[in-house]
N, C-alpha and C positions, 0 to 999 in steps of 0.2 A: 582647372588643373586636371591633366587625365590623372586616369583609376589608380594605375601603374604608380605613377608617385607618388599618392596618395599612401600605398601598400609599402613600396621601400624607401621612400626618401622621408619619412615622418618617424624615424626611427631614434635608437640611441643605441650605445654599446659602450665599450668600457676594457680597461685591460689588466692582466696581470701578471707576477714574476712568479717563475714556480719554486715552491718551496720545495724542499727533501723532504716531503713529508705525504705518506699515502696512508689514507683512510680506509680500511678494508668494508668490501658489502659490509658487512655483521653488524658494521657501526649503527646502519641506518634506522635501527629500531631504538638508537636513543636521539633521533632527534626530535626538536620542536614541530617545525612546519610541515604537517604532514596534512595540511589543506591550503589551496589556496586561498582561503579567507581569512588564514592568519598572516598571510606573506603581502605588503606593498610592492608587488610585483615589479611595478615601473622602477623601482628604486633599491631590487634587487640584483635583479636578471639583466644579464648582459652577453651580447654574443662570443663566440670565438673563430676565429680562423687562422687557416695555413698562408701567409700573405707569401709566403716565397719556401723556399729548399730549405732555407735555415731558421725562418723567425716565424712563429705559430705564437698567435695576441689574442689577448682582449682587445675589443674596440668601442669605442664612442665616435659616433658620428658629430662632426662639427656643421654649426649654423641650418640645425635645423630643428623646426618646432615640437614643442609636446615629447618633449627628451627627460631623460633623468636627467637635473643639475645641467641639461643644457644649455641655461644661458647663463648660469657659471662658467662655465667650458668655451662656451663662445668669448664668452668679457673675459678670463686670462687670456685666452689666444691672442685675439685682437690687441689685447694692450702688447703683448709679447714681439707682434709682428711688427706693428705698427713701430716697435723703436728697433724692430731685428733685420726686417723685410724680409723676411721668411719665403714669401710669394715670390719674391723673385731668384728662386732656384727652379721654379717651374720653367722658365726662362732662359737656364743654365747661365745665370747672371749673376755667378757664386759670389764674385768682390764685392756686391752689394750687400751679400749677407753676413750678418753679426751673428758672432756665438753661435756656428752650429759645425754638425760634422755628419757624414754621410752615415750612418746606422748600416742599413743593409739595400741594394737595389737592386738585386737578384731577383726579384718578383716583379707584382703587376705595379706595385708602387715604388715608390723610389724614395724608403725611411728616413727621415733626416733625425737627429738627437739635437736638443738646446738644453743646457745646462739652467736657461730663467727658466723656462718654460717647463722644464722637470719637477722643478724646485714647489713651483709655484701650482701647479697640477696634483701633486703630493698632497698639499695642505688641502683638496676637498675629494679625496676621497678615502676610500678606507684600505686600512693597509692587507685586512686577509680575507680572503675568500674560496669559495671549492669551487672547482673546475667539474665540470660534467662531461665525462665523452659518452659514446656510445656502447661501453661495458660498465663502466666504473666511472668514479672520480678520486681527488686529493685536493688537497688544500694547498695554497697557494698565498705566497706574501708580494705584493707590489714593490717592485726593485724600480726599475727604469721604464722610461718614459720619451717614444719615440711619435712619429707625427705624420701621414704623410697627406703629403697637397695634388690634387690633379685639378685641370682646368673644367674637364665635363663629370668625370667620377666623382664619388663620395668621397670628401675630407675626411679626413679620421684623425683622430687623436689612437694612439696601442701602447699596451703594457706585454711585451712580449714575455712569455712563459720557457722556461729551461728545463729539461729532463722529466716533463709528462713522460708518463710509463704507455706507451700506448698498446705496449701487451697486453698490459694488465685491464688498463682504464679503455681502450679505444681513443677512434678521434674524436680531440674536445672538440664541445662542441657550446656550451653555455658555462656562464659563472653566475652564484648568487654570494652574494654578501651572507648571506644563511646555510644552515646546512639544513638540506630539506629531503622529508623523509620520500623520497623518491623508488618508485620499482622500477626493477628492472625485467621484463618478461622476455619468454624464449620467441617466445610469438608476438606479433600485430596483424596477423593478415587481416583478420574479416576488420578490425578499424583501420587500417591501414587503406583496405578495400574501401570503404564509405568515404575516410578524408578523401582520395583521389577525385575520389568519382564527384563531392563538393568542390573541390579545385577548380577541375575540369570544366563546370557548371560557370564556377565567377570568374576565371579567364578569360570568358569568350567578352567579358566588359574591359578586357584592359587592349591599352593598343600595344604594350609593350611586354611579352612574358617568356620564359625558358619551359623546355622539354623536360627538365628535370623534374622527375617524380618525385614525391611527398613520401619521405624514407618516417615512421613514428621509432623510436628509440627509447623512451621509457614514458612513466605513467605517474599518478599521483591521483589516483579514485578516476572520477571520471575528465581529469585535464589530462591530453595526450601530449608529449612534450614531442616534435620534430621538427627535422631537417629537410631544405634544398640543397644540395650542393653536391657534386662531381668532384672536391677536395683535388682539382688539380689546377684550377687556373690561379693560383699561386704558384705554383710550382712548376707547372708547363702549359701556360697559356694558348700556346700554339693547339695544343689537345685539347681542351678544356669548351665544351659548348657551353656554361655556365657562366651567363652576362649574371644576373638575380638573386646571387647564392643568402639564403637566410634562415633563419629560426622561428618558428611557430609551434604554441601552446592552442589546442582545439580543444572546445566542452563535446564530448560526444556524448549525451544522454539516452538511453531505448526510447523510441518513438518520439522523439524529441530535435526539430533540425539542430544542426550542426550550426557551434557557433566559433570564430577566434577569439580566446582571451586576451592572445597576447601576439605581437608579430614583430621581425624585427630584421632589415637586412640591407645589403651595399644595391646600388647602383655601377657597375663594372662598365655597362653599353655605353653610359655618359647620355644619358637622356636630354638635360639641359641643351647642350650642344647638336642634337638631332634637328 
C-alpha cells in the first residue's frame, strides 16, 4: 500500500451540531487536559471541514482501519445500507433508495440525511463537544446526522455545525470530546519553519501529496496542533488546489527529531480509482 494512504486513508473523524454556546479564551485555564498524556487522543479528536458554501462538519471516515469506534461506524452503516441502498444514489438511482433526502450538494460531496441511520449513529457517540478553529472555540451539541458516499473519495459519515462565530473563533478546524487546555499564540514561525521543512523531507516518499503548506494554529506544551488546507475546495473546488486537506498534532522537542502524534485527513484525488 503506498505511503500516501497510509497518511490519509487510515484515519477517522466525527461530526457536530453547534450549539449557542461560546466559551471565551479565559475559560481555558480551568480545564483538565492540559497534556497529552491525559487525553485518549484517538477517541477524542476529530476533524472539521467546510464541505460546501453552506455546511461546515465534523467528520468520521467510514470503512477504514484503526479509527475511533470505526467499526462501529462501519457495522451501522452497513446494516443501514444494506436494507436502504444507500449506494445507489452514487448512481443517481434514487427509486432505489429508502428513507433518505438530499441534505445539501452544493459541494464536493453530495450529503444525503437517513432518518435510521441518524437515529442509530446518535446512540454511539457523544452528544457535546468543542470545536477548535484557528482563534478560538465553543461548544457544540450533536443535532443531525448527514453522510456522504463517493466511489474513489473518502466516505464519510458529518455532524454539520450552525452558527460557529468565525469572528471570534476562526476556521474550525478540530473537535474534542474534552475541553483541552489549549494556547493559542501570536506566532509559529520558527516551529512552523521546522514542521515544513520535516514535511518537505517525508513527502518525497509519497507518490501522492498537495503544495499545501503545514499552517501550526495552536499548541499544548510541546504538541503543535495543525492544519493542511486552502478551506476552498468545498466551497469552490474549481479554485481549490487542495486534493489532501487534513489535521496534524507534531511533538516538536529542542534537539529532539520531529515526531506526529496524531494525523488525520480526506482523500479528495480518489486515489483508489487512480
Amino acid at each position: 500500500m503506498k505511503n500516501i494512504t497510509t497518511l490519509f486513508l487510515s484515519l477517522l473523524l466525527i461530526s457536530c451540531h453547534q450549539k449557542n454556546e461560546t466559551i471565551p479564551k479565559t475559560a481555558v485555564q480551568h480545564t483538565e487536559s492540559d497534556s497529552l498524556d491525559k487525553i485518549d487522543i484517538d477517541k477524542t479528536l476529530h476533524c472539521v471541514y467546510a464541505l460546501s458554501k453552506t455546511t461546515t462538519a465534523i467528520v468520521v471516515n467510514l470503512h477504514e482501519k484503526n479509527t475511533y469506534n470505526g467499526a462501529k461506524f462501519d457495522e451501522v452503516f452497513n446494516q443501514i445500507e444494506k436494507k436502504d441502498s444507500l449506494y445507489n444514489v452514487l448512481y443517481q438511482d434514487t427509486t432505489r433508495v429508502q428513507n433518505f433526502e438530499y441534505y445539501d450538494t452544493l459541494g464536493i460531496y453530495k450529503l444525503i440525511r437517513n432518518k435510521t441511520l441518524e437515529n442509530e449513529i446518535k446512540k454511539i457517540t457523544d452528544k457535546n463537544y468543542y470545536v477548535y478553529g484557528t482563534k478560538g472555540f465553543s461548544k457544540v451539541t450533536i443535532n443531525k446526522v448527514v453522510c456522504g458516499l463517493d466511489e474513489c473519495r473518502t466516505n464519510i459519515i458529518a455532524f454539520p455545525i450552525e452558527n460557529f462565530d468565525t469572528t471570534k473563533n476562526g476556521k474550525p478546524l478540530l473537535c474534542s470530546k474534552q475541553l483541552l487546555k489549549i494556547n493559542y499564540q501570536k506566532s509559529y514561525f520558527d516551529i512552523e519553519k521546522k514542521i515544513q521543512e520535516f514535511d518537505e523531507k517525508e513527502s518525497k516518499n509519497y507518490d501522492y501529496k498537495d503544495d499545501i503548506k503545514t499552517k501550526v494554529f495552536a499548541n499544548i506544551g510541546d504538541a503543535y496542533f495543525a492544519y493542511n488546507d486552502d478551506f476552498m475546495w468545498g466551497r469552490n473546488p474549481d479554485k481549490s488546489k487542495c486534493k489532501f486537506p487534513g489535521r496534524t498534532i507534531y511533538i516538536v522537542k529542542k534537539d529532539k527529531p520531529i515526531k506526529k502524534f496524531w494525523v488525520d485527513g480526506l482523500d479528495l484525488f480518489g486515489i483508489p480509482c487512480d
